[in-house]
One Martini backbone bead per residue (centre of mass of N, CA, C, O) as a GRO file, in nm:
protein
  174
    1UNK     BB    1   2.644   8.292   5.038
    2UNK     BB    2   2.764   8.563   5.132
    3UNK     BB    3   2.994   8.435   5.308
    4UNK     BB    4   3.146   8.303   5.017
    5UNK     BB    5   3.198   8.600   4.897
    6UNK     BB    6   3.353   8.725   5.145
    7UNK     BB    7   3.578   8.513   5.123
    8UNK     BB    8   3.697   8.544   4.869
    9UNK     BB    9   3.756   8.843   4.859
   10UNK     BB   10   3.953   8.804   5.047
   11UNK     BB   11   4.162   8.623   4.933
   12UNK     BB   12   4.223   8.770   4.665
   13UNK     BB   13   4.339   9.010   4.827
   14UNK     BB   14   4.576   8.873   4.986
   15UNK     BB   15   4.706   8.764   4.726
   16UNK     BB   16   4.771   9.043   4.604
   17UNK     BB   17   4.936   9.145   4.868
   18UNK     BB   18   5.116   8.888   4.841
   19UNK     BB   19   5.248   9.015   4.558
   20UNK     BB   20   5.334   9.294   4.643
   21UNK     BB   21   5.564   9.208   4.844
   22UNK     BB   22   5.731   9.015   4.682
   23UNK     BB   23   5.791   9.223   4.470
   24UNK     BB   24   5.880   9.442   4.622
   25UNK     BB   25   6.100   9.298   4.799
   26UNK     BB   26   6.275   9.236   4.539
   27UNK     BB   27   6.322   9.505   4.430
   28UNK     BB   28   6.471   9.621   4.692
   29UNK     BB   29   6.665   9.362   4.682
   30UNK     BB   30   6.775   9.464   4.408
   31UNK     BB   31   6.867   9.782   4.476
   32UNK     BB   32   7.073   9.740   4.691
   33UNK     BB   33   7.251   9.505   4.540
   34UNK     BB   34   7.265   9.737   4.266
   35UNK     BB   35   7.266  10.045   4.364
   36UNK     BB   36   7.581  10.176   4.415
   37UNK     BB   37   7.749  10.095   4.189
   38UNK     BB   38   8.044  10.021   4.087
   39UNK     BB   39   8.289   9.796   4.078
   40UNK     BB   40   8.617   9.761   4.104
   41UNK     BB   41   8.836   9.470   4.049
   42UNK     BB   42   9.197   9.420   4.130
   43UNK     BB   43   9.462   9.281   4.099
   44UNK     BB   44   9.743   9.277   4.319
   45UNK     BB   45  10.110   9.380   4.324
   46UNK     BB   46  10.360   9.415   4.600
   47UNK     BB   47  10.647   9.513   4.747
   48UNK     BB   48  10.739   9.405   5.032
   49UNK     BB   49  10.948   9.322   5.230
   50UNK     BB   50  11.215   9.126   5.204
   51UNK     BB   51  11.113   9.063   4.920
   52UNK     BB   52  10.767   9.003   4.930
   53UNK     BB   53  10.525   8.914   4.736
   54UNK     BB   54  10.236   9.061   4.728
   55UNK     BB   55   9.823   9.032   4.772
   56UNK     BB   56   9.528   9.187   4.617
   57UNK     BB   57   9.228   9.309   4.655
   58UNK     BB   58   9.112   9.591   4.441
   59UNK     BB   59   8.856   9.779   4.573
   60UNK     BB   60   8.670  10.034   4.319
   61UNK     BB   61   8.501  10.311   4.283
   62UNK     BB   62   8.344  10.501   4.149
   63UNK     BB   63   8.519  10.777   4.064
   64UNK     BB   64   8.782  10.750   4.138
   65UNK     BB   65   9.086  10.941   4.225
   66UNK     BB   66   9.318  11.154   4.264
   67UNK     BB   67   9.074  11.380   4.217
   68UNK     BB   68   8.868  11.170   4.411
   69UNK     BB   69   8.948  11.048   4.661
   70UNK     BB   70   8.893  10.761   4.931
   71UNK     BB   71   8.880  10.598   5.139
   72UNK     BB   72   9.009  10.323   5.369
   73UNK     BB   73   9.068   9.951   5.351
   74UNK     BB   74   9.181   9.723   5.513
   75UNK     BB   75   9.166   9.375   5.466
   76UNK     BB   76   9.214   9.080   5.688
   77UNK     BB   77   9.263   8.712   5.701
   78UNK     BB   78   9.258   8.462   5.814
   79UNK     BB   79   9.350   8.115   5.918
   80UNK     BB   80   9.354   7.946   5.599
   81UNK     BB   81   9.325   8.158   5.373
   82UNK     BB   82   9.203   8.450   5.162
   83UNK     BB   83   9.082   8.706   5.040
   84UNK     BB   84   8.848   8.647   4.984
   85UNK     BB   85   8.723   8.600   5.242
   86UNK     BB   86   8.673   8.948   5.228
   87UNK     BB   87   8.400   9.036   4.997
   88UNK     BB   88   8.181   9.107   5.157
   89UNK     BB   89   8.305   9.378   5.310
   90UNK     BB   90   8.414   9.483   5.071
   91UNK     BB   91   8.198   9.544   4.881
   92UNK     BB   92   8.012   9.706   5.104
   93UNK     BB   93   8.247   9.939   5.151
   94UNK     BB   94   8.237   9.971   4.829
   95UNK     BB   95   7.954  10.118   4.836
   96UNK     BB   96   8.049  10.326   5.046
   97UNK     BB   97   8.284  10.447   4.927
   98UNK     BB   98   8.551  10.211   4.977
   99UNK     BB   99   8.875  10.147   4.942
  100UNK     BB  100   8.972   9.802   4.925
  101UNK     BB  101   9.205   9.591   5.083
  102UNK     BB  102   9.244   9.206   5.010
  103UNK     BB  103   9.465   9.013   5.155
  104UNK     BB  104   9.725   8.849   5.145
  105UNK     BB  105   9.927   8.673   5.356
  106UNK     BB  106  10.187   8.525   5.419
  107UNK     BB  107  10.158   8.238   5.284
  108UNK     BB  108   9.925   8.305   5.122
  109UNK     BB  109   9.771   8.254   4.826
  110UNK     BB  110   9.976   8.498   4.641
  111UNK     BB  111  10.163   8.500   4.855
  112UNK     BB  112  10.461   8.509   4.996
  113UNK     BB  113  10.656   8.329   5.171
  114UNK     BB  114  10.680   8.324   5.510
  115UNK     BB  115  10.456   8.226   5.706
  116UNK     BB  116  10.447   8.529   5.957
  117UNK     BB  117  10.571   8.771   5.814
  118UNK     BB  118  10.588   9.066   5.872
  119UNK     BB  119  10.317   9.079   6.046
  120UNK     BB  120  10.156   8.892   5.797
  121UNK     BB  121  10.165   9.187   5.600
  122UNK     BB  122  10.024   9.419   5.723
  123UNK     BB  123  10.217   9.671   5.689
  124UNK     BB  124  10.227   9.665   5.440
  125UNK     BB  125   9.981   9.709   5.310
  126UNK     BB  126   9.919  10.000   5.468
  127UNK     BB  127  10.132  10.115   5.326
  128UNK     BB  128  10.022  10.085   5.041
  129UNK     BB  129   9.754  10.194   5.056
  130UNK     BB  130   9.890  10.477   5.159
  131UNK     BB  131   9.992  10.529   4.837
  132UNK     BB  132   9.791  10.595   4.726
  133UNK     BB  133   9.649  10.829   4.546
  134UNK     BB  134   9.322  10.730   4.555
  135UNK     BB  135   9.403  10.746   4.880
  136UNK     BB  136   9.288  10.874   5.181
  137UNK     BB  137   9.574  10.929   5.401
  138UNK     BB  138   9.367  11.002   5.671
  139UNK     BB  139   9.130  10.771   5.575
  140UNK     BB  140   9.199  10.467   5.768
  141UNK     BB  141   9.086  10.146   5.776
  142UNK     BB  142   9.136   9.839   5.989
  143UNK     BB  143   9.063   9.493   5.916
  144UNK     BB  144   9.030   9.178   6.126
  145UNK     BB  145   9.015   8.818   6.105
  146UNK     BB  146   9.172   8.661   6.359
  147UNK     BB  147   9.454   8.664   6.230
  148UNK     BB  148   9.439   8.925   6.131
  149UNK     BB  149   9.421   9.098   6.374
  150UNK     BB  150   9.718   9.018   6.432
  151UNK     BB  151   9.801   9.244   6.162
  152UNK     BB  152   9.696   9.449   6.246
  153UNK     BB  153   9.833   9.535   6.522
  154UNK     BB  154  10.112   9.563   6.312
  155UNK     BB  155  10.019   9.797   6.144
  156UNK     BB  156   9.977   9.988   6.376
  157UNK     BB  157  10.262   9.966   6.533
  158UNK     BB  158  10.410  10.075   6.307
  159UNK     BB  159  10.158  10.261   6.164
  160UNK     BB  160  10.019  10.485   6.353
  161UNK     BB  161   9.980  10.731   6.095
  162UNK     BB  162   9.821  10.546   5.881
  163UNK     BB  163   9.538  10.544   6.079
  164UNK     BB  164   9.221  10.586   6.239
  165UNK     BB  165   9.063  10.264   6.260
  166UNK     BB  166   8.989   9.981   6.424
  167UNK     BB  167   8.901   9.599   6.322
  168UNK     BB  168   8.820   9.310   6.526
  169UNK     BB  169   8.701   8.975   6.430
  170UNK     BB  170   8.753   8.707   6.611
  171UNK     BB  171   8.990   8.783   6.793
  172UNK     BB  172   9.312   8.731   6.936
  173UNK     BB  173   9.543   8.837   7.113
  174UNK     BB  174   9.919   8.848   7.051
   0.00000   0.00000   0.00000
């Protein structure tokens, strides 16, 4: 008899212990995932080179402003996409304050035709993020991936003084 009683307080035990885990890590991945302040999210439309007009999402953290400028990323997505295709990490580099803009590459989403142009569209992109007012431009990393890779490698080599560091994930170089 006494061992079905510790044997249920043990039962009993594990069940509280591991209610208090599946809660706590709820609660902790609550908290990861929206505890970083809001982010805005806008639609963005800026004219490219030789007028082939240009669109993206500019993800901004909460505070930023021309007199509270922030890091920026360029972030550009492979062939066959559009710009949300970068979603997971613009949210996530602006969670952790950098203003990103996700591109859509020329002939690609919501840019003009024709797809390939002018660099893929990635100089004018890291041009226009380089103009905003509220991102410091000292401060600007290019990220592309697939084909977007070489969009990065082209917006490097136009304005080589306007990033500080490039990351290329699963591309070819160009």
């Amino acid at each position: 008899m006494g061992y079905r009683a510790s044997s249920s307080g043990k039962v009993q035990w594990m069940l509280v212990v591991s209610l208090l885990l599946v809660l706590g890590g709820s609660l902790l991945a609550y908290c990861i995932q929206t505890g970083r302040g809001s982010i805005a999210v806008r639609d963005t439309r800026f004219m490219g080179t030789d007028g082939i007009m240009m669109s993206g999402l500019l993800y901004i953290p909460q505070g930023v402003t021309s007199k509270n400028p922030a890091p920026g990323i360029l972030a550009i997505h492979g062939y066959i996409n559009s710009r949300e295709t970068q979603d997971v990490l613009a949210i996530e580099f602006s969670r952790r304050g950098y203003v990103v803009l996700a591109l859509d590459q020329t002939g690609h989403g919501f840019s003009d035709p024709p797809a390939f142009a002018n660099g893929f569209g990635g100089p004018d992109g890291l041009r226009y993020l380089h103009s905003l007012d509220f991102v410091d431009p000292n401060n600007i990393g290019i990220e592309g991936h697939s084909m977007g890779g070489y969009a990065t490698v082209c917006a490097a080599a136009k304005y080589p003084d306007y990033y500080k560091s490039t990351v290329i994930l699963g591309s070819a170089p160009g």
